[in-house]
Every structure is written in C-alpha cells, then in structure tokens.
ROMARMAR-182356 format. One record per residue (C-alpha): residue in one letter; x, y, z. Coordinates in steps of 0.001 Angstrom, whole numbers, padded with zeros to 6 digits, always signed. Each point is the difference from the previous one (the first is absolute). Layout:
% ROMARMAR-182356
aXYZ ...
END
This chain:
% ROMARMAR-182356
x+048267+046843+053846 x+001697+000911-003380 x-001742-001495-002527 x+001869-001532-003428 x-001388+001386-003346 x+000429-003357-001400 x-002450-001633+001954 x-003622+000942-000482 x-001580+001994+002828 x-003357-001765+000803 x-002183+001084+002742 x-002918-002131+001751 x-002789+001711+001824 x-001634-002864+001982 x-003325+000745+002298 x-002498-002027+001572 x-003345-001660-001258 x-003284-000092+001698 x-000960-003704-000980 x+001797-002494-001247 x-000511-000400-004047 x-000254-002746-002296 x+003637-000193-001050 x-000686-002502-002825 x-002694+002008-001669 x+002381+003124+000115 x+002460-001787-002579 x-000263+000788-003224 x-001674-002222-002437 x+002914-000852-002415 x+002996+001004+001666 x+000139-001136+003753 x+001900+001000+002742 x-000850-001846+003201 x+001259-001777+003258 x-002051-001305+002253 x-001062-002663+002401 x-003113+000188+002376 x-000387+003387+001393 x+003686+000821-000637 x+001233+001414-003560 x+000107+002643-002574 x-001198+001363-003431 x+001801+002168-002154 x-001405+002282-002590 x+001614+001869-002639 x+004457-000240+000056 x+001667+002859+001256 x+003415-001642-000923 x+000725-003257-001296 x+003404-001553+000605 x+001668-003067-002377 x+002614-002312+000572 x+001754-002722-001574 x+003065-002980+000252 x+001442-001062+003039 x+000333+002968+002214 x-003680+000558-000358 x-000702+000176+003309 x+002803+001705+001630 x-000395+002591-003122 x-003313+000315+001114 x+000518+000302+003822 x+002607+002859-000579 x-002118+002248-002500 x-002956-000086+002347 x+002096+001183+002999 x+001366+002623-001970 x-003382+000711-000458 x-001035-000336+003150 x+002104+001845+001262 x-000364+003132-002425 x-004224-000663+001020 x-002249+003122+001735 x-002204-002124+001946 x-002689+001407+002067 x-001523-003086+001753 x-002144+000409+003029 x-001415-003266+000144 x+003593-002083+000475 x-000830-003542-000736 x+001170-002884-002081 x-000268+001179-003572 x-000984+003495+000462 x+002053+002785-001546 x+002275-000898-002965 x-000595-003333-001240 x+000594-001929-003168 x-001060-003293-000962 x+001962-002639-002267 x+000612-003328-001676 x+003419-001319-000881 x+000964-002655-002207 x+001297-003286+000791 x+003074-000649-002310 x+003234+002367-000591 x-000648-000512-003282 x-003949+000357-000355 x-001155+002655-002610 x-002559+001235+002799 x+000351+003236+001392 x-000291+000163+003420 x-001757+003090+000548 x-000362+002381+003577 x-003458+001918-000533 x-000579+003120+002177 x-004170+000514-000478 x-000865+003705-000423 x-002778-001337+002691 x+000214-002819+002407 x-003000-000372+002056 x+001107-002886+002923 x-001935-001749+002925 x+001450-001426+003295 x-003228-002064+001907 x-002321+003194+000735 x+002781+002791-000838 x-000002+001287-003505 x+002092+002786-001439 x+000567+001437-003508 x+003305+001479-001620 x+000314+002344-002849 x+003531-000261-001750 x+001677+002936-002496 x+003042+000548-002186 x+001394+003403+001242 x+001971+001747-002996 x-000126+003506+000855 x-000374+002341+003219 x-003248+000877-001059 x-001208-003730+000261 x+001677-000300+003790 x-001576+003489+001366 x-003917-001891-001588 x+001132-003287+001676 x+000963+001760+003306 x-003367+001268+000486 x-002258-003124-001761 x-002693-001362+001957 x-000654-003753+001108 x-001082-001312-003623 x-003893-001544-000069 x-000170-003279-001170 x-000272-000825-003617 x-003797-001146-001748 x+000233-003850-000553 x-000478-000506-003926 x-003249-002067-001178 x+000364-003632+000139 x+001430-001709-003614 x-001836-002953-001294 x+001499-003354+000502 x+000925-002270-002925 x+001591-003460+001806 x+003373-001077-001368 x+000664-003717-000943 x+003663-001164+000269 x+001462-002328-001664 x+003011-002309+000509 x+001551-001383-003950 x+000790-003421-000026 x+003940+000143-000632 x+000329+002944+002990 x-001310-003374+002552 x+002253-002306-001707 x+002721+002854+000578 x-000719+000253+003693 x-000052-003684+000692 x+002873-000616-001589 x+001958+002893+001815 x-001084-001808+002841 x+001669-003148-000954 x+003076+001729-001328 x-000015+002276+003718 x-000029-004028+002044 x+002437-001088-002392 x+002539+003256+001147 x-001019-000589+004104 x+000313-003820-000644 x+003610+000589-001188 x+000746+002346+003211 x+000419+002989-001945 x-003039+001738+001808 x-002370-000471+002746 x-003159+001913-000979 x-001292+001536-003164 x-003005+002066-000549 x-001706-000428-003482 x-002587+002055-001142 x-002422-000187-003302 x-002461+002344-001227 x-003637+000040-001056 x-001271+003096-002574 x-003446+001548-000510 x-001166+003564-001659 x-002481+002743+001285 x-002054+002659-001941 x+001791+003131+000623 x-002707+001574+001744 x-000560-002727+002451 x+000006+001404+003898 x+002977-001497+001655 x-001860+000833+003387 x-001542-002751-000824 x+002695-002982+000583 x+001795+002010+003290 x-003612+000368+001587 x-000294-003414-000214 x+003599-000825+001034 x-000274+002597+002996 x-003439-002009+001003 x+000938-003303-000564 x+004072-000107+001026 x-000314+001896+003606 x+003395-001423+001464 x+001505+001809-003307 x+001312+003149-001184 x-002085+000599-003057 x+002302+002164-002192 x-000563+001517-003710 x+003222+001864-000719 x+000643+001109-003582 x-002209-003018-001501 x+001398-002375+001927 x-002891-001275+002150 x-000595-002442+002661 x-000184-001624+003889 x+003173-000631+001573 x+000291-002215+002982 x+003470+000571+000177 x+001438+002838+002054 x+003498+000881-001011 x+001343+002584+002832 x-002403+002626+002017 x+001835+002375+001553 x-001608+002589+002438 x+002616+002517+002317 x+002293-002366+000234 x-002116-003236+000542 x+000131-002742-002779 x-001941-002991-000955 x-000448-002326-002959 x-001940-003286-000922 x+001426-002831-001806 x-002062-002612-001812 x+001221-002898-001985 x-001877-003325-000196 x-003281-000503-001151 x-002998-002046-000197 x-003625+000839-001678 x-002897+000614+001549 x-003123-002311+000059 x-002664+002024+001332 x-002461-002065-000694 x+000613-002351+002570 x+002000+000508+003089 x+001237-003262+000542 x+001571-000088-003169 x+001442+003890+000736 x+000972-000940+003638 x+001532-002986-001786 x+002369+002300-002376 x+000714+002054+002198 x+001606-002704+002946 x+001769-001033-003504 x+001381+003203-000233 x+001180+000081+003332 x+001566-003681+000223 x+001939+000129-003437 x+003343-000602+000377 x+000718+001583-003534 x-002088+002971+000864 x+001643+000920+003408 x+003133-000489-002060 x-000591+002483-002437 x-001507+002327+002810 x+003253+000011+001780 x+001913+001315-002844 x-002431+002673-000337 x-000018+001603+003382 x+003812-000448+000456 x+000677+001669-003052 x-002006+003231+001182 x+001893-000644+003499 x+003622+000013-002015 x-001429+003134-001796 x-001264+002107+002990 x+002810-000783+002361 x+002123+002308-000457 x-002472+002809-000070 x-001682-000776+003148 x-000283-000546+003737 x-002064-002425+002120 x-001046-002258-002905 x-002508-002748+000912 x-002332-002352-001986 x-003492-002029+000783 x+001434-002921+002123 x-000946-002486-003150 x-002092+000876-003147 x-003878+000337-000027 x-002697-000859-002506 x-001176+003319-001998 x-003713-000673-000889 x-000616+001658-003202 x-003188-000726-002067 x+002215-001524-002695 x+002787-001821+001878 x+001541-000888+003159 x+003613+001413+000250 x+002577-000465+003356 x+000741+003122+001091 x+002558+001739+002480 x+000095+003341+001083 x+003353+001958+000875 x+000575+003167+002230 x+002938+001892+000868 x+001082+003966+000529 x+001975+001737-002422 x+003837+000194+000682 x+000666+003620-001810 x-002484+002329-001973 x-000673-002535-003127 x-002861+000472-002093 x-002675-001981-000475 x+001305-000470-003876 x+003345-000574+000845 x-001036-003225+002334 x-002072-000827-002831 x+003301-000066-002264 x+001384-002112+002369 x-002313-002804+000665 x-000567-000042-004153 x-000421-002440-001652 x-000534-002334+003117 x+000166-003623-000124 x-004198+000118+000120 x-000190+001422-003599 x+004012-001151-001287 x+000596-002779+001332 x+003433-001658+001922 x+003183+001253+000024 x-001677+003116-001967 x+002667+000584-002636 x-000600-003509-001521 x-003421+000000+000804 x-000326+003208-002077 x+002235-001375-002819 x-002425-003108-000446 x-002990+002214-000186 x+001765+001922-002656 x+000426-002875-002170 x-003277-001859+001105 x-002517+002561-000157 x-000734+000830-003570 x-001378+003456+000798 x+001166+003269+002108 x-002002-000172+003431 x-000050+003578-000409 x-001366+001555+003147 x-001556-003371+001472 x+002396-000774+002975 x+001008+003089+000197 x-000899+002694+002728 x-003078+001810+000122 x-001092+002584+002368 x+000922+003425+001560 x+002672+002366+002018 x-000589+003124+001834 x+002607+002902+000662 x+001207-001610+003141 x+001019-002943-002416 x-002141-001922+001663 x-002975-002161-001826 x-001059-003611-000893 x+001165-002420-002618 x-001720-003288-000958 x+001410-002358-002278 x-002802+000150-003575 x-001132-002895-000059 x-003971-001447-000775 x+000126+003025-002702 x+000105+001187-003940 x+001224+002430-002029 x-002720+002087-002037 x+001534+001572-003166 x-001295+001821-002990 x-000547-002389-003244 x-000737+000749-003600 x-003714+000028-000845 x-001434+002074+003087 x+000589-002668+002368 x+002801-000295+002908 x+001674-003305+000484 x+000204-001808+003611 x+003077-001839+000851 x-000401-002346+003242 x+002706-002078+001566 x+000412-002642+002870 x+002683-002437+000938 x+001331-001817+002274 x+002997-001512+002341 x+001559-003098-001869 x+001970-001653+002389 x+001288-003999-000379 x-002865-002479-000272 x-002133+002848-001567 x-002690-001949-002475 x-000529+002503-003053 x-003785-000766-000321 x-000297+000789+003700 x+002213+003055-000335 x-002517+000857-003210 x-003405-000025+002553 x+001822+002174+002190 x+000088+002641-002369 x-003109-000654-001000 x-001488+000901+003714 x+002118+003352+000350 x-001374+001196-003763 x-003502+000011+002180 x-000524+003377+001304 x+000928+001519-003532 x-001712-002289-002208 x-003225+000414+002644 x+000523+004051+000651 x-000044+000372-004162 x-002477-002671-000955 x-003845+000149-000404 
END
C-alpha cells in the first residue's frame, strides 16, 4: 500500500494481557484519558498524536484525516477485537460556532478490557526508516506502573443568582416561541461552576462515576469528564446501534413508592412521550439513508439511573455502504435529544437563549478504530476541567432539558437540578 508523506505514519503493536487491570487506576492523575463501562473500556497513557478540529465540518474533517491515517497505519494486531490496534479517542463540540476544539487523541499507550479479555497497544510516530526497521521488530509492550494515588480536595459548585433567573426565563421565552408555532421542542441548558487544587487526583471523581453509574460510559477525554447514559451510534463490522433518551423524572430512592410513583409519571406523560417522539424520529430521519434493516424498541422503556428516570428506545440497523462510525455521528448531530425540533430553529433559539457556549457538553465523546468503527455517546451528566489562575483548575458542569409546550420553568429548573447529580456527587466530599 503506498503510503502519502503527508499523513503521519503511526504504527500500533497490540498483544495480549494475562489479567485484566484496573483501567481507572491506569489514568493519569491530572490529565485523563478513559472510556469505560463495566468490564468493557480503555485507558490511554501518554499521546502519540493529537488531532484538532473546528467549525462546521468538524466531523467530516475529522472522519477523513483519520482514514488517511488509517490507512497510511502499520498495524500488527494479533488479538483482533473491538478497539484493539489503532485507536483514538475524542470529544467534539456541540455548536458550529463553539470556541472548543474538538480534539481526536491517539494515546502513545492504550491498555483496553473486553469482560475477561484484556490487551495492550503501543502507538509511534514513524519519521525515518530507521524508526520502521525498530518498530518492525518491537516486542508486545508490558503494561505501564499505575502512578501513586493524588489526595482528594472536594469541589463545591456554585450556581449565581442572575445565571437561574437567566435559565428560567429562557424557559419562558423558549414556550413563548413553541406557543406561537414557530418550534416544537427546545433544549435549554444552564451551568453550575466550582474550582479544584491543581494537584487534586481526577481518578478520584471517574472511580466514583465508573462505580456508581454502571449502565454508563464513564468518559474523561481532554478534561471533559463524566457518565453518559446516552449512546450516540456503536458501530461494530457493519452492525449499528444507538440509545435515545429524552424525558425525565428524579429519583426518590428513599422510598419506592414515591420512585415507582415518578417513574409510572414518566411513562404516562403525554408531554413527555411527545418530546420522546421527536427525539427518536429525528435519529431515524438521520440514519436512514445510511442504513439497512432499521428497527426500534416497540415503545420506549424506563432507564433507571440513580439520579433520574429517563424513557428510553433503542435502535438497530446494518450499515448500507462502508461509513464510519464518525461520519454517522455527523449525521445524527445535533439530534432533536440535545437541539431540539425542527433542529435549525431549535439550534437558533439556543443561540440566542443560552448565554454561554455549551462547548463540548452535547457534543460527542468517545472513540474510532482503523476499521472506522467505534462508539459515540452524546456528553451529557459531565464538566469541563480547565486550568485557572492561582494554581487551581476551574470545573464547568452543564444540564438541560427538553422544553416542549406546557413546560413549567420551575419544573424544568429541578430537572436540571437531578442530572447535575453524578458530577456534583463524583467531585464533592
């Protein structure tokens, strides 16, 4: 295969592992790079490459440069599973116009679990011939020493006054536009902010996601952290699957009438079937013309989270020509889960109604392999971890919700109060 001197040549020496590690305690203490859910996932160590991306044609930018690297790859990969070989991990932002990069990561290690199979791959840069003849003869690489555990210092956030008056009133401005016909769904989102000493162990927070959130991809992808619920596309030779959630109801754990209570409200609302149905129809619109054989749960399901209750359908189908997983991804985004209904409107009244870029939140988080194949989730239930003045990094969360007509804004408010949980719990005390 010729290769193209533009492209960087990478190649990824994969080989089997004896027992199964502790992916979580493998991450590194300040800088994260993990996926995982269960006994499935990965950690990266180290960057061998580090792609960025911005604007509109983000994601097909992105899906193009890493099949030209893909393609130009020397992959020597005995162990041929999901996510072995070459494989990067990334996070995307939401808006066109967001001042996020969206970022693909290649690790220089990525050590990666499936149930009782574990593997480990070493990725390089090749510049010169001399490089290719020492990575033509390199060895299965031995797995990394975990680093010594951080202290914890919890994180308090904190909501100002005027940014709640903001959201409620976006709420009553995004009834007022559905009320008039213009639209039929908007999502609003707010945010909540907190700081964390510099040296604080960020294996911390995703230990207690990964624990707590086990019907999640727990995800920390350059400082963006969190639990999605939410899978975007999966794609595996030539299968594909996806989740969508959209209605809501908090949890009362402490008493199961009251929780079996929410969630039969959950599954009886009118208004939140409504706003389900635009959901999965706009992924269904989206993935249509990519696929084959598309099918959906036969009616929507209550997702038991230990924050909320969401409804929930799940969609299969077989790709209809050799798409990447990224490339579905650009076509199902922004869906109506995370936009709102018809998108282009939707988007517009977030635009003017959201007094902050979402930044990555909403956006796509996860990984692709050389195959093109990978999984997406949607980031939601997550934060952004930045540097700060002062040796201290800043967290930004965020949460919203579907406004559809009849939505109350106090009501709306709770919501987003129940899906800050798992980040305001992971980074507390």
């Amino acid at each position: 295969m010729p290769i193209n001197p533009a492209v960087p040549v990478l190649r990824a020496v994969t080989g089997p592992l004896a027992g199964t590690p502790d992916l979580v305690s493998l991450a590194d203490p300040s800088e994260p790079l993990l996926w995982i859910r269960g006994d499935r996932g990965c950690v990266g160590i180290g960057e061998a490459l580090r792609l960025t991306f911005t604007g509109p044609n983000r994601f097909a930018e992105a899906a193009n440069t890493w099949r030209a690297i893909a393609k130009n790859a020397q992959i020597d990969d005995p162990v041929q599973m999901p996510g072995t070989g070459l494989v990067a991990l990334g996070t995307f932002a939401f808006a066109d116009h967001s001042e996020a990069e969206s970022v693909l990561i290649v690790p220089r290690f990525l050590v990666a679990q499936h149930r009782e199979a574990a593997w480990i791959t070493e990725i390089n840069e090749i510049t010169n011939s001399t490089q290719a003849a020492e990575a033509a003869s390199q060895e299965a690489p031995a797995i990394p020493t975990p680093k010594p555990q951080n202290p914890w210092h919890a994180t308090t956030f904190e909501a100002a006054t005027d940014t709640v008056n903001q959201y409620l009133e976006g709420v009553r401005k995004a009834t007022e536009t559905i009320d008039r016909g213009e639209a039929e769904k908007i999502v609003l989102a707010r945010q909540i902010t907190g700081t964390l000493a510099d040296d604080a162990d960020l294996r911390t927070p995703l230990k207690r996601l990964a624990d707590r959130y086990l019907d999640c991809w727990t995800f920390a992808v350059d400082g963006l952290i969190g639990a999605s619920p939410e899978t975007l596309i999966r794609t595996t030779d030539g299968a594909v699957s996806a989740r969508v959630l959209a209605g809501t109801r908090g949890r009362h754990p402490e008493s199961d009438k009251r929780d079996a209570q929410a969630r039969d409200e959950l599954l009886t609302s009118a208004k939140e079937q409504h706003e389900h149905a635009f959901a999965v129809q706009s992924v269904v619109t989206a993935l249509s013309p990519h696929v084959n054989e598309l099918r959906t749960s036969e009616a929507p399901f209550p997702l038991q989270l230990p924050n909320v209750w969401h409804l929930a359908t799940d969609l299969g189908a077989t790709l209809k020509e050799q798409s990447s997983s990224l490339e579905l991804v650009d076509a199902i985004h922004p869906s109506a889960a995370i936009a709102g209904t018809p998108t282009a409107t939707a988007v517009a009244a977030i635009n003017t109604l959201e007094p902050f870029d979402r930044g990555r939140y909403s956006g796509a988080v996860g990984w692709i392999d050389a195959d093109g194949d990978g999984e997406w989730v949607i980031a939601l239930r997550c934060a952004q971890v930045e540097k700060a003045e002062g040796g201290q990094r800043r967290i930004i969360a965020s949460a919203g919700g579907g406004i559809v007509a009849g939505s109350d804004p106090e009501h709306e408010l709770g919501e987003t109060v129940s899906k800050f949980r798992p980040i305001t719990e992971a980074f507390g005390a």
